[in-house]
Biopython code that builds the backbone (N, CA, C, O; Angstrom):
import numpy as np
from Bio.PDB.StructureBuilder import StructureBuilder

atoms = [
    (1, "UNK", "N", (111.063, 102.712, 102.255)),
    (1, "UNK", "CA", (111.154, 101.788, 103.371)),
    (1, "UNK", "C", (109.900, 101.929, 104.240)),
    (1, "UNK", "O", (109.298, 103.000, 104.305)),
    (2, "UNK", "N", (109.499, 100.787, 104.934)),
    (2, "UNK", "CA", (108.637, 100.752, 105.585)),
    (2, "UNK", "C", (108.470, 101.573, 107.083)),
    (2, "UNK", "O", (109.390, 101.624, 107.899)),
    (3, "UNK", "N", (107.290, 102.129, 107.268)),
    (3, "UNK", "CA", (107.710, 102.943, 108.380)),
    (3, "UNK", "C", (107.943, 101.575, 110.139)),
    (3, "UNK", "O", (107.530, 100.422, 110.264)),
    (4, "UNK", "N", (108.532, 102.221, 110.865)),
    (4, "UNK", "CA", (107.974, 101.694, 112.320)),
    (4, "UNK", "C", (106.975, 102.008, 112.752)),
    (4, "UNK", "O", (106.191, 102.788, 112.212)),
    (5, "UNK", "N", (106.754, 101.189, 114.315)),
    (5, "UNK", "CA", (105.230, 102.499, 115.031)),
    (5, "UNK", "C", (105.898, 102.164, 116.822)),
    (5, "UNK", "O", (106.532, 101.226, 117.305)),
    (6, "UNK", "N", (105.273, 103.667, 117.474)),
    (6, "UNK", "CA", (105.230, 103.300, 118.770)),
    (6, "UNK", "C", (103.900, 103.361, 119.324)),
    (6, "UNK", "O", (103.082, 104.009, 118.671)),
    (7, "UNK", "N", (103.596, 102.929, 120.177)),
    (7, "UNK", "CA", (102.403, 102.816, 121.002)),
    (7, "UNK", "C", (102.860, 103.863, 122.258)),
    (7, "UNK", "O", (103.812, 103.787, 123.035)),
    (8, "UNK", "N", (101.887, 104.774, 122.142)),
    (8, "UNK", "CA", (102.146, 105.942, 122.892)),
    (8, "UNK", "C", (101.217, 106.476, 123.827)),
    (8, "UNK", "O", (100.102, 106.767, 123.394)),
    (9, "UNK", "N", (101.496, 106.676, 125.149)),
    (9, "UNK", "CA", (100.201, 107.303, 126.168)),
    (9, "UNK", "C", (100.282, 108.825, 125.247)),
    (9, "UNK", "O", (101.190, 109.541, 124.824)),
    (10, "UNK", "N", (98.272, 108.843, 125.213)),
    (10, "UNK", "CA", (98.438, 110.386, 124.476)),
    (10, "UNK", "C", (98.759, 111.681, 125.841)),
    (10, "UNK", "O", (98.845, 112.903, 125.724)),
    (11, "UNK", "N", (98.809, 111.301, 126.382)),
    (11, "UNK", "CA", (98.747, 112.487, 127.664)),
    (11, "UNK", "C", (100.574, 112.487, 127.558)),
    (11, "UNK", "O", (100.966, 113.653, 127.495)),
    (12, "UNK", "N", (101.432, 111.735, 127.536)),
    (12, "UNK", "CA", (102.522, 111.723, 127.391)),
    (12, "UNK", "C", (102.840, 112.159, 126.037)),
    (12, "UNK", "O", (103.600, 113.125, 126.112)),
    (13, "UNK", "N", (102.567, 111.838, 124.800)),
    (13, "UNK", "CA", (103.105, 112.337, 123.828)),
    (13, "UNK", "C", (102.716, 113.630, 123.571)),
    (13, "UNK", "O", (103.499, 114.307, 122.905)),
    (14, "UNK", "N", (101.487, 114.231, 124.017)),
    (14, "UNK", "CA", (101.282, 115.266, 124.028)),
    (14, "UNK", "C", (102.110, 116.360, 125.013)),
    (14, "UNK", "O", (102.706, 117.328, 124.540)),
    (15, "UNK", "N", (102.067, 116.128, 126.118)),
    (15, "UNK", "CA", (103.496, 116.832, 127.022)),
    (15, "UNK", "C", (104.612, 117.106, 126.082)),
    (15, "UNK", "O", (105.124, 118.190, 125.806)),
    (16, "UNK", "N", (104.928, 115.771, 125.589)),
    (16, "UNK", "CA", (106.301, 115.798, 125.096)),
    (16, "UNK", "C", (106.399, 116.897, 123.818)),
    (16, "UNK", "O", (107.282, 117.711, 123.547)),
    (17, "UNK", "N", (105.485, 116.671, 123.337)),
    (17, "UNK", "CA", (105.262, 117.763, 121.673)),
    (17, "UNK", "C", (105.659, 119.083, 122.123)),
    (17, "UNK", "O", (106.564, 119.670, 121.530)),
    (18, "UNK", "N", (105.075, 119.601, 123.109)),
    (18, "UNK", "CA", (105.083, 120.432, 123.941)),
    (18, "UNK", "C", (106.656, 121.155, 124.232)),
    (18, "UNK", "O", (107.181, 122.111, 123.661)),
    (19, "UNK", "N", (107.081, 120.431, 125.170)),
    (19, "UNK", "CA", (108.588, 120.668, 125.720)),
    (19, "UNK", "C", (109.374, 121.294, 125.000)),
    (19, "UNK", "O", (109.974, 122.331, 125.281)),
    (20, "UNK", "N", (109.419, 120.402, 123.578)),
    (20, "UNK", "CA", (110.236, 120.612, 122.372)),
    (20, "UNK", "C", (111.735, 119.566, 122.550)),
    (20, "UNK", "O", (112.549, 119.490, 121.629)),
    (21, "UNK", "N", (111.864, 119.028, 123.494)),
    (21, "UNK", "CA", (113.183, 118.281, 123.444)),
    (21, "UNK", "C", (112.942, 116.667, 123.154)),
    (21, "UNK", "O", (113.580, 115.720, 123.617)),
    (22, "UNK", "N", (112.085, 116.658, 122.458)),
    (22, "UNK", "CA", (111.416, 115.440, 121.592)),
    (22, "UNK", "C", (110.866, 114.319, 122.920)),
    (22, "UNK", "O", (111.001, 114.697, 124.084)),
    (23, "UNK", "N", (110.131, 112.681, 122.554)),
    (23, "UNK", "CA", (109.486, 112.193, 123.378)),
    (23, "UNK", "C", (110.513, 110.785, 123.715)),
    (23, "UNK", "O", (111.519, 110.358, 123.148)),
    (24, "UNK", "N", (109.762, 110.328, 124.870)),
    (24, "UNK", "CA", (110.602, 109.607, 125.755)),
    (24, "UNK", "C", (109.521, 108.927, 126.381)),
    (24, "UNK", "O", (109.020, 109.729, 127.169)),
    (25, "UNK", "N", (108.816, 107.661, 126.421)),
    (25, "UNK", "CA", (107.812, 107.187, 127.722)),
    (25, "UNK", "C", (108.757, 107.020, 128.885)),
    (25, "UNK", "O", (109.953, 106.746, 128.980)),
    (26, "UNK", "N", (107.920, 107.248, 129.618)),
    (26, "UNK", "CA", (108.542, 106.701, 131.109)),
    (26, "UNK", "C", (109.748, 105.881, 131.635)),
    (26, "UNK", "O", (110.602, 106.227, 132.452)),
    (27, "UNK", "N", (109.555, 104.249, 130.707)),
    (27, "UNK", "CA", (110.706, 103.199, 130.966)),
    (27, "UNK", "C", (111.690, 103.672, 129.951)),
    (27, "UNK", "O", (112.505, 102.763, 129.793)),
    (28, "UNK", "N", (111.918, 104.496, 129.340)),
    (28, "UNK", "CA", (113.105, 105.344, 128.486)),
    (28, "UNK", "C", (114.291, 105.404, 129.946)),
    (28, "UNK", "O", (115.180, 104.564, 130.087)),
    (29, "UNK", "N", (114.163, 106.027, 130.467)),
    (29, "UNK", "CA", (114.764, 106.120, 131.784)),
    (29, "UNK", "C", (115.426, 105.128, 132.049)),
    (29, "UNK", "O", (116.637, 105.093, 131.831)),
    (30, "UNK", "N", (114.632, 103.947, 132.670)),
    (30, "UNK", "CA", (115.110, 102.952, 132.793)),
    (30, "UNK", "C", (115.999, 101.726, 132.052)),
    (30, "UNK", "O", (117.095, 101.228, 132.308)),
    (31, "UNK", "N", (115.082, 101.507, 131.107)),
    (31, "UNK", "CA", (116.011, 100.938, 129.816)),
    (31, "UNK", "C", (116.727, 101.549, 129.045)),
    (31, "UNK", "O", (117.613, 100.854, 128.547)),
    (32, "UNK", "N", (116.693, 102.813, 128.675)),
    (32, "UNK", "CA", (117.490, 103.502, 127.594)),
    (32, "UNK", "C", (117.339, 103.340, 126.114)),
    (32, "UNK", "O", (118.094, 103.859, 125.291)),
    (33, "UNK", "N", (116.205, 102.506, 125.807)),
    (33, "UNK", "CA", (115.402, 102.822, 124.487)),
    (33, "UNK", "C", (113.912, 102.816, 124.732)),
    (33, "UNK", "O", (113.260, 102.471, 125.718)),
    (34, "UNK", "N", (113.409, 103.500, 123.056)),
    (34, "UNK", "CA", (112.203, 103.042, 123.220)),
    (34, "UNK", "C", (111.456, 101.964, 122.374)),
    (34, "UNK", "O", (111.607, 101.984, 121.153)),
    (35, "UNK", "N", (110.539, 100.885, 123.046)),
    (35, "UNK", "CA", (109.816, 99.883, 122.464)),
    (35, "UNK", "C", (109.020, 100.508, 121.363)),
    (35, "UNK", "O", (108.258, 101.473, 121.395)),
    (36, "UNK", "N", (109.400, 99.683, 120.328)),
    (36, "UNK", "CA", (108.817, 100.070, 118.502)),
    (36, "UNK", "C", (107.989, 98.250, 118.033)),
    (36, "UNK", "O", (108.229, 97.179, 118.591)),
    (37, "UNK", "N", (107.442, 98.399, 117.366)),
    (37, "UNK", "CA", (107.064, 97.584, 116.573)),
    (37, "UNK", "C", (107.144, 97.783, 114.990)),
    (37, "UNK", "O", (106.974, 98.865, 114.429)),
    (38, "UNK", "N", (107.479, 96.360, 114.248)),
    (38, "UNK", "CA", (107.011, 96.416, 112.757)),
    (38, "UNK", "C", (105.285, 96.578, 112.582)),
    (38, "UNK", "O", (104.467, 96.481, 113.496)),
    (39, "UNK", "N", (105.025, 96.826, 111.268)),
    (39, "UNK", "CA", (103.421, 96.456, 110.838)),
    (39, "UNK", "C", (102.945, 95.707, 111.699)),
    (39, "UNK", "O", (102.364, 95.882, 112.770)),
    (40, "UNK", "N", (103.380, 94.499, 110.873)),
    (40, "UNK", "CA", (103.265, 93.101, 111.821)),
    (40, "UNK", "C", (103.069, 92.486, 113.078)),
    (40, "UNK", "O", (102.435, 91.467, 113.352)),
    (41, "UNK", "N", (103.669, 93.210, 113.757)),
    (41, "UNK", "CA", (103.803, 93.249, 115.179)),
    (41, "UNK", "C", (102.676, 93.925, 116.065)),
    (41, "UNK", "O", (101.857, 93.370, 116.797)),
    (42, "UNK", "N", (102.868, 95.360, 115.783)),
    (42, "UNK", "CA", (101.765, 95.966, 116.832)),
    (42, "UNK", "C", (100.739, 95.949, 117.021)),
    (42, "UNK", "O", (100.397, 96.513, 118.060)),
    (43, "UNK", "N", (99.803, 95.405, 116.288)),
    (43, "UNK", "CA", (98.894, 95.057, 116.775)),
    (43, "UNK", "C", (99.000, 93.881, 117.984)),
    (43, "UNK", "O", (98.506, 94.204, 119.064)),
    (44, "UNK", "N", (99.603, 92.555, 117.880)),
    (44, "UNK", "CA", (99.971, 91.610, 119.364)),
    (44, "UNK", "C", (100.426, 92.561, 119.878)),
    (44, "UNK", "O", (99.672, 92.848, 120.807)),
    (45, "UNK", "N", (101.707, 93.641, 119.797)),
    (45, "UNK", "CA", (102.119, 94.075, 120.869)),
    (45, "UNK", "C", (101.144, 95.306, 122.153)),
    (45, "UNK", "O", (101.296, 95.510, 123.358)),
    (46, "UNK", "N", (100.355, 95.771, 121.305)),
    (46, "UNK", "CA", (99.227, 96.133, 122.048)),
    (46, "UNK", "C", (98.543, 95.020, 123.009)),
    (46, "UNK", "O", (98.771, 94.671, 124.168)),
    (47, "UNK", "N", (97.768, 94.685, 122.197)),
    (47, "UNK", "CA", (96.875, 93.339, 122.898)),
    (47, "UNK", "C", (97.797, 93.228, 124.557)),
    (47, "UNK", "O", (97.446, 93.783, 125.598)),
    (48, "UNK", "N", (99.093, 92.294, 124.347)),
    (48, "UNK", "CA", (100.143, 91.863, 125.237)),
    (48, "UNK", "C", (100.415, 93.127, 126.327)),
    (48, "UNK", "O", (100.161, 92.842, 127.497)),
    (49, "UNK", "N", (100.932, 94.568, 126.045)),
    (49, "UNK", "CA", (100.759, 95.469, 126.337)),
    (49, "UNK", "C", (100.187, 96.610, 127.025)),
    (49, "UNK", "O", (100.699, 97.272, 127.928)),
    (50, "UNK", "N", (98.699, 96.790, 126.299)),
    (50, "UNK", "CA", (98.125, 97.823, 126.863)),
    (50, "UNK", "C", (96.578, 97.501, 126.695)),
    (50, "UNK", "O", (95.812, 98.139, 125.972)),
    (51, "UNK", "N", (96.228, 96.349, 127.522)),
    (51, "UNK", "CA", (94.770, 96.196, 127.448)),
    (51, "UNK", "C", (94.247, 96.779, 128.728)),
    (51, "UNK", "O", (94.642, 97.092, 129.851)),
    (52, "UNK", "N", (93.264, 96.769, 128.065)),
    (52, "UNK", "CA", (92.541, 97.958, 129.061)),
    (52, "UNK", "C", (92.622, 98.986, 128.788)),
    (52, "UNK", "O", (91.973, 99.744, 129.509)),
    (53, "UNK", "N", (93.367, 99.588, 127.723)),
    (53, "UNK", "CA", (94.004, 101.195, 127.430)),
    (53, "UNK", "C", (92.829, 101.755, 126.541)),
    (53, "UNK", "O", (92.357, 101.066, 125.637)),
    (54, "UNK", "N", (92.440, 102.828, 126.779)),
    (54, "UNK", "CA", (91.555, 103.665, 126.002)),
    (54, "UNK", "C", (92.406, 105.148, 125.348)),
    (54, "UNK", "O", (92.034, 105.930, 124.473)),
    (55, "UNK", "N", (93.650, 105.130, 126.167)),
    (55, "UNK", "CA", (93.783, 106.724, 126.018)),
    (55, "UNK", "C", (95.327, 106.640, 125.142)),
    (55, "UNK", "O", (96.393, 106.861, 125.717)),
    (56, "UNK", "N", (95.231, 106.272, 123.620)),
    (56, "UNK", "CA", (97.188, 105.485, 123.345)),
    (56, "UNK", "C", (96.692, 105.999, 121.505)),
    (56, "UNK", "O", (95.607, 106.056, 120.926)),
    (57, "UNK", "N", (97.865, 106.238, 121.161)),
    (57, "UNK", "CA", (97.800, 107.101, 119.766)),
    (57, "UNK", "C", (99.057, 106.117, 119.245)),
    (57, "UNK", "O", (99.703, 105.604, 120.158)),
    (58, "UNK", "N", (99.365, 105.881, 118.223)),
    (58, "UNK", "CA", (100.223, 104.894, 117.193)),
    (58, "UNK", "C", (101.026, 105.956, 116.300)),
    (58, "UNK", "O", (100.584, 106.677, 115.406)),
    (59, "UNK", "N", (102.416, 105.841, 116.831)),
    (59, "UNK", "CA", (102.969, 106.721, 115.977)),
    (59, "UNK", "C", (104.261, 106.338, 114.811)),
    (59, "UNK", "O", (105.467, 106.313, 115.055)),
    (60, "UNK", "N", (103.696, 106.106, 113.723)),
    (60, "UNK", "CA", (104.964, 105.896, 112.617)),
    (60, "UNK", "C", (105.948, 106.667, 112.966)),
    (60, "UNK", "O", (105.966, 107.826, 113.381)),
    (61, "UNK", "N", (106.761, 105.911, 112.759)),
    (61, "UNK", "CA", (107.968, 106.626, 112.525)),
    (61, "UNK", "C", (109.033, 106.463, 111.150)),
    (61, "UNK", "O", (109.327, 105.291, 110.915)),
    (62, "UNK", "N", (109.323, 106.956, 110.706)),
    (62, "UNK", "CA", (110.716, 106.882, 109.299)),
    (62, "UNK", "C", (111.752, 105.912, 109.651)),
    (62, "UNK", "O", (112.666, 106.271, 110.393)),
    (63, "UNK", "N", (111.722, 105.191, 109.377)),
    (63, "UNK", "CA", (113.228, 104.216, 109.759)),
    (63, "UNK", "C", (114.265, 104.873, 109.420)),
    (63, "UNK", "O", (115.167, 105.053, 110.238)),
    (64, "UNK", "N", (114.346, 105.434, 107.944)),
    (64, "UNK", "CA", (115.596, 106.169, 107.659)),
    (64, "UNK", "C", (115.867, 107.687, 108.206)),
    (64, "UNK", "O", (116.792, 108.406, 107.828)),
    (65, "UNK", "N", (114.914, 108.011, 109.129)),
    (65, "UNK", "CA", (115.752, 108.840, 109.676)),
    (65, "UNK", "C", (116.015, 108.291, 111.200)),
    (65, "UNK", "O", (116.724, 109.157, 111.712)),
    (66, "UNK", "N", (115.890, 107.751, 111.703)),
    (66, "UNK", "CA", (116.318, 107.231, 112.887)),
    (66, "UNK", "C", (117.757, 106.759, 113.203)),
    (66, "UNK", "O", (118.259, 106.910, 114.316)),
    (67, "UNK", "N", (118.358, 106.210, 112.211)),
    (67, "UNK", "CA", (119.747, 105.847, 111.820)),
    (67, "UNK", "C", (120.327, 104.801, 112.583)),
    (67, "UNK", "O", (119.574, 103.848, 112.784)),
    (68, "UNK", "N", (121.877, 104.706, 113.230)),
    (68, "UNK", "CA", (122.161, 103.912, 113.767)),
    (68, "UNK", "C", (121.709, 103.618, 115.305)),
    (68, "UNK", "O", (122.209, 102.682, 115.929)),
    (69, "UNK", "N", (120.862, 104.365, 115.797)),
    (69, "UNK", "CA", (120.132, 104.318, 117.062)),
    (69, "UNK", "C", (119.330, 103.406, 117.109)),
    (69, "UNK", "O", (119.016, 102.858, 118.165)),
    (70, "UNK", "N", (118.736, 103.004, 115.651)),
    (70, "UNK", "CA", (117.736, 101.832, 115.858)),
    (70, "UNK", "C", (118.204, 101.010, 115.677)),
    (70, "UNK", "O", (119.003, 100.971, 114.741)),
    (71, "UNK", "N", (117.900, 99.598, 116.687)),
    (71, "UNK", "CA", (118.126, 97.989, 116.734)),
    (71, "UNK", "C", (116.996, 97.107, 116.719)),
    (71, "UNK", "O", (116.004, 97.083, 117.448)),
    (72, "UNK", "N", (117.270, 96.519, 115.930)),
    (72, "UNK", "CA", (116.515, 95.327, 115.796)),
    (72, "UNK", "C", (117.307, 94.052, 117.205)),
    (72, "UNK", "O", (118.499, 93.810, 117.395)),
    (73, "UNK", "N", (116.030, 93.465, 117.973)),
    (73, "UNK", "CA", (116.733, 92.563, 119.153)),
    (73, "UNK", "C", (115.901, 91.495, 119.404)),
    (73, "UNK", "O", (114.712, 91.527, 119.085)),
    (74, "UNK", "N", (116.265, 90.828, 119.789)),
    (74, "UNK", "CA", (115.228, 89.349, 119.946)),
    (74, "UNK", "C", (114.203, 90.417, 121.732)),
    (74, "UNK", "O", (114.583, 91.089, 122.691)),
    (75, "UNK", "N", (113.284, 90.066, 121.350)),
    (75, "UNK", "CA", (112.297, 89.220, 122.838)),
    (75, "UNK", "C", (112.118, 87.917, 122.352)),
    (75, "UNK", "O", (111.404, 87.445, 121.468)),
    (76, "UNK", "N", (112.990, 87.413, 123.191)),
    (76, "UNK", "CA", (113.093, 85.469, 123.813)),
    (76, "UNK", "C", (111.270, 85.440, 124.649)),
    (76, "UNK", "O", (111.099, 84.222, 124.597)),
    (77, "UNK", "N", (110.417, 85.802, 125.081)),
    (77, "UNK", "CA", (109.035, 85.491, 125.230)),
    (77, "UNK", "C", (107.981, 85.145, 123.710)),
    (77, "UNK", "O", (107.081, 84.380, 123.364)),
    (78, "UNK", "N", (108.663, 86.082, 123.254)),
    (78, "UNK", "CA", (107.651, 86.114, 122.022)),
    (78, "UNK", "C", (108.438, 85.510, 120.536)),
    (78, "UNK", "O", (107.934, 85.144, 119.475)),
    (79, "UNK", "N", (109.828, 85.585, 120.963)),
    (79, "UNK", "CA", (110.487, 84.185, 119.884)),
    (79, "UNK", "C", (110.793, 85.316, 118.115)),
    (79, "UNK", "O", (111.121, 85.004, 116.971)),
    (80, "UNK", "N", (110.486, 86.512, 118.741)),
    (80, "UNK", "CA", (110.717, 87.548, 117.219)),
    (80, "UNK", "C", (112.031, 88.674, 117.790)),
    (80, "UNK", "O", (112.556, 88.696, 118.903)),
    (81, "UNK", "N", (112.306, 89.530, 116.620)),
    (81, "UNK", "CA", (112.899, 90.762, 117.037)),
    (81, "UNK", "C", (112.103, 92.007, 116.753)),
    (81, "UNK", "O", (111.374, 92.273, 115.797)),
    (82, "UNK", "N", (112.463, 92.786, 117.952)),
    (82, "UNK", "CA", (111.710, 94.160, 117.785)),
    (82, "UNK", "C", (112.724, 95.691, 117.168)),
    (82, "UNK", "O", (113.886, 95.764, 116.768)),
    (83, "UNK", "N", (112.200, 96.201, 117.248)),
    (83, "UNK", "CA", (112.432, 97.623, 116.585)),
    (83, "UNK", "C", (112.764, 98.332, 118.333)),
    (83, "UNK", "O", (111.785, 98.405, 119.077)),
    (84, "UNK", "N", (114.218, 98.835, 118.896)),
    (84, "UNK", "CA", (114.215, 99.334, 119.407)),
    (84, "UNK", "C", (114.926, 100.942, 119.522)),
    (84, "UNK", "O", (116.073, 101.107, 119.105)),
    (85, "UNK", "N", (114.258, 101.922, 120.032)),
    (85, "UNK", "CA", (115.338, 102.705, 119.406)),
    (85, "UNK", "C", (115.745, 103.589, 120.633)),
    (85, "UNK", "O", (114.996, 104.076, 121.480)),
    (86, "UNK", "N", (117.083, 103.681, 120.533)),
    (86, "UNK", "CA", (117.992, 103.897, 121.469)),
    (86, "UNK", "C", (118.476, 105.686, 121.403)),
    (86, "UNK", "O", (119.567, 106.181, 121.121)),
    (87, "UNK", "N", (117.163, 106.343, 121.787)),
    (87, "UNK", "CA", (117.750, 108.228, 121.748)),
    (87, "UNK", "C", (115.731, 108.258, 121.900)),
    (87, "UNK", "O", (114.877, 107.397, 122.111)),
    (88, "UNK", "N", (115.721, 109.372, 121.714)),
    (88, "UNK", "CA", (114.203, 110.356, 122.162)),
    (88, "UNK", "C", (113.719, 110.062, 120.614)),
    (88, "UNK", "O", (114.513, 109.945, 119.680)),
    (89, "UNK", "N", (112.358, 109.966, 120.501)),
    (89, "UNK", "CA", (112.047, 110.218, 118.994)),
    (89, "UNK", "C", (111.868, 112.032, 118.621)),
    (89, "UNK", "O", (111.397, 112.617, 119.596)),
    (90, "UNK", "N", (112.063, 112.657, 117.813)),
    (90, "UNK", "CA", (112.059, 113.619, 117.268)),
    (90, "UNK", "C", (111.281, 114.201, 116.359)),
    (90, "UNK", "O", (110.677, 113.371, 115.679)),
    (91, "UNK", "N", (111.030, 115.490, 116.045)),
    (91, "UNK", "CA", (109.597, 115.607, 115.139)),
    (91, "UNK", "C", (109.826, 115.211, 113.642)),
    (91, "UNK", "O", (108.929, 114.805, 112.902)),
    (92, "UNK", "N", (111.099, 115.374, 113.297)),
    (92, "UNK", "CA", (112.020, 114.572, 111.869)),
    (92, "UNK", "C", (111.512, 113.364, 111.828)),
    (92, "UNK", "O", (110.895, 113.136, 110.787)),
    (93, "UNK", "N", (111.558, 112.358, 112.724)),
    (93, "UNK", "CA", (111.274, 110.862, 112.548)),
    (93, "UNK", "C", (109.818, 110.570, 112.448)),
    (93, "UNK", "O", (109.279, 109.601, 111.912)),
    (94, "UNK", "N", (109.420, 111.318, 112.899)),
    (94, "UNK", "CA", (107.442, 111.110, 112.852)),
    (94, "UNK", "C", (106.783, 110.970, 111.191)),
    (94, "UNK", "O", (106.781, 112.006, 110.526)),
    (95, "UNK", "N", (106.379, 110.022, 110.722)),
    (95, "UNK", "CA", (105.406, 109.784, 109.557)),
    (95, "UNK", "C", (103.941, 109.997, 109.924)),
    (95, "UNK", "O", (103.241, 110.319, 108.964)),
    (96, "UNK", "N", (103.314, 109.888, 111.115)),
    (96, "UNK", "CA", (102.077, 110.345, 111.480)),
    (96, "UNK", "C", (101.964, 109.892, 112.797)),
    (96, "UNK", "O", (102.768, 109.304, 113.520)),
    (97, "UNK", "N", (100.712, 110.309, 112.993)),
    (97, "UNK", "CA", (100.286, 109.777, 114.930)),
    (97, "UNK", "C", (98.842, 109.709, 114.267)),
    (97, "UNK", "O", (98.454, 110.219, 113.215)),
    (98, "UNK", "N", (98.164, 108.934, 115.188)),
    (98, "UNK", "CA", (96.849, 108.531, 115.011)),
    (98, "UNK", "C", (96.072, 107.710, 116.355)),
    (98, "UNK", "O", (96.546, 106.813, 117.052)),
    (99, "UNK", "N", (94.722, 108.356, 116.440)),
    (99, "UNK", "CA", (94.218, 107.150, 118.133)),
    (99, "UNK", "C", (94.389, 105.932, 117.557)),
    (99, "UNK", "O", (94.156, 105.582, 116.400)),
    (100, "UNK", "N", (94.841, 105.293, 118.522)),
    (100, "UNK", "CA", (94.863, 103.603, 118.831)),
    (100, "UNK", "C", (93.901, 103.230, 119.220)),
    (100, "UNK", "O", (94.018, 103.057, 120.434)),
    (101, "UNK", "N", (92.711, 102.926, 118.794)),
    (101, "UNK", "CA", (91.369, 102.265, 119.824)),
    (101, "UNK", "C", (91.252, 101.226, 119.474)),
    (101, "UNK", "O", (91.631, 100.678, 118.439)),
    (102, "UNK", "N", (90.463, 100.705, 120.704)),
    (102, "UNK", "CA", (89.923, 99.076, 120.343)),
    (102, "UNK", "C", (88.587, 99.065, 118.987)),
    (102, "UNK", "O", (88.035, 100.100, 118.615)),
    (103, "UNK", "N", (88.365, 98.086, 118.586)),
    (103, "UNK", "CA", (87.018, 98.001, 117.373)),
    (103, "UNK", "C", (85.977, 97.584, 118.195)),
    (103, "UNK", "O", (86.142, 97.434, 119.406)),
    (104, "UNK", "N", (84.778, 97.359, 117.560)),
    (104, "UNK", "CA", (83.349, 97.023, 118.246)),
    (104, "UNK", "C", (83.504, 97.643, 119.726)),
    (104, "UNK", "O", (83.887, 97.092, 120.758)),
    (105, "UNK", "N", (82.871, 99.633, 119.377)),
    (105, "UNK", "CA", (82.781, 100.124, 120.432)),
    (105, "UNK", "C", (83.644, 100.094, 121.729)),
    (105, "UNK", "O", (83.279, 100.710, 122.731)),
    (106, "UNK", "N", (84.773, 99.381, 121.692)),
    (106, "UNK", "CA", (85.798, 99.597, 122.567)),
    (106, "UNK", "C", (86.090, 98.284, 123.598)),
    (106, "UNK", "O", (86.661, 98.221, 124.687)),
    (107, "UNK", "N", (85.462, 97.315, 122.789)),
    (107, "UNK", "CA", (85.082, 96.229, 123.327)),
    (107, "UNK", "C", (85.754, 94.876, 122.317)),
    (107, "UNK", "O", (85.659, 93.696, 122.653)),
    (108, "UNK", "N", (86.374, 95.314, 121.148)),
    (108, "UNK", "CA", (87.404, 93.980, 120.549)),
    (108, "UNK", "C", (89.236, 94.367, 120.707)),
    (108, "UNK", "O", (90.061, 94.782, 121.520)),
    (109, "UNK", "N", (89.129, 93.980, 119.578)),
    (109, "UNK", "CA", (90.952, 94.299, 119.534)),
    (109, "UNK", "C", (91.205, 95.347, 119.058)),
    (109, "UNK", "O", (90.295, 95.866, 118.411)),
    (110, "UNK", "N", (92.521, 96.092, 119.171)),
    (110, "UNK", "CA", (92.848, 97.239, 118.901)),
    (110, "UNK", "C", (92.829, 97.071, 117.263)),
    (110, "UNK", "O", (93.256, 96.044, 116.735)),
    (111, "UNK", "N", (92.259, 98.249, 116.454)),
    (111, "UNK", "CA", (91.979, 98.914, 114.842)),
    (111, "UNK", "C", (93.126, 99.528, 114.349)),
    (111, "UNK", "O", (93.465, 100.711, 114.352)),
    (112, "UNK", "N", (93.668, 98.519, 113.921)),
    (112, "UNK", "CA", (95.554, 99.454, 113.026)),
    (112, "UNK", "C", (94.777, 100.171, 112.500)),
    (112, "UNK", "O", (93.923, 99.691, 111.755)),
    (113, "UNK", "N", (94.886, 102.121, 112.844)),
    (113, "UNK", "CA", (94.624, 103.233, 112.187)),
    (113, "UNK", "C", (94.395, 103.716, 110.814)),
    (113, "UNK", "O", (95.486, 103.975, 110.306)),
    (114, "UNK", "N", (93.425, 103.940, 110.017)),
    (114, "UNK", "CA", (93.204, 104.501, 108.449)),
    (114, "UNK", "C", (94.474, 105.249, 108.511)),
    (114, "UNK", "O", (95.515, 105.058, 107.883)),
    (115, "UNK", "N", (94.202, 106.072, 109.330)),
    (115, "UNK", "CA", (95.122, 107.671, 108.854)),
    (115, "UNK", "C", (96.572, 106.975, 108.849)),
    (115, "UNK", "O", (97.354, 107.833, 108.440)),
    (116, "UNK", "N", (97.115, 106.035, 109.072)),
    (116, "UNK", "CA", (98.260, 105.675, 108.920)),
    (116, "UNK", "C", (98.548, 103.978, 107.652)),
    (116, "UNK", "O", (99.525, 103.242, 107.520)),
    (117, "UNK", "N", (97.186, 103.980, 106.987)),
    (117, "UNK", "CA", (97.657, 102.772, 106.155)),
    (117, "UNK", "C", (96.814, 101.593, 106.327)),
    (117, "UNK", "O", (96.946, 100.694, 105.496)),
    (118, "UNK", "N", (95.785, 101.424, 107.478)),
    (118, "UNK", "CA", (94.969, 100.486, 108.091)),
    (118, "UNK", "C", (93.532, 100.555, 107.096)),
    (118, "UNK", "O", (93.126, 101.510, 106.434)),
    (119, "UNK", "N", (93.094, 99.549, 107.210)),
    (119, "UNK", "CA", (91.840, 99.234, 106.478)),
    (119, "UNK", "C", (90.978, 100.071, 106.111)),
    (119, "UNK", "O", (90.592, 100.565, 107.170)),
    (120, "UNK", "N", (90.308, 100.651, 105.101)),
    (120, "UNK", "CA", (89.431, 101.345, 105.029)),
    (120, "UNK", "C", (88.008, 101.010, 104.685)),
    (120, "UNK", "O", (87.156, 101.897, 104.649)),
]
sb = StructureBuilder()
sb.init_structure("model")
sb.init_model(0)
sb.init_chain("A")
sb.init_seg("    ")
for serial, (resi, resn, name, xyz) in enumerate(atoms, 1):
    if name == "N":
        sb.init_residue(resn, " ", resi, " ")
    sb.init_atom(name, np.array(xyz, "f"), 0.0, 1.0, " ", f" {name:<3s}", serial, name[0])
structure = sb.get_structure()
């Protein structure tokens, strides 16, 4: 199965590695999941997201181990469904992490990652 990905502040996922009681961004709190994307997706969902961002790492995740926590849900803005998942991600669910940067020196669109499957 295909993996997911999250778009992750590295200063946050790094804390979180840390702790040991797995990761959570910020609006976890508030909403009670966290925002995932397909392949397909994250790249717009960056763009839409986190422009301007220099400092954000892309992290696969295993669908099959995530289990019934993950939902698929419409965003009515963007007319698709996303990957949301409803608990902390865990070091079990991780397929890799990798920087998220923009291409042409930091100055185009964000570069879906080699180390995770992206263009070589």
């Amino acid at each position: 199965m295909h993996p997911i990905f999250h778009i992750a502040v590295r200063s946050e996922w790094d804390d979180a590695e840390l702790d040991g009681i797995g990761y959570a961004p910020s609006p976890f709190v508030d909403e009670g999941f966290i925002h995932c994307s397909t392949r397909s997706q994250v790249l717009a969902s960056a763009e839409r997201h986190f422009t301007g961002r220099h400092d954000l790492v892309l992290v696969a995740l295993d669908v099959e181990q995530l289990g019934a926590e993950l939902r698929y849900e419409p965003a009515p803005a963007v007319g698709e469904d996303f990957p949301h998942l409803y608990r902390r991600i865990v070091a079990t669910d991780v397929r890799g992490v990798a920087a998220f940067v923009r291409s042409r020196d930091g100055g185009g669109p964000y570069d879906f990652p080699k180390a995770l499957g992206g263009p070589t």
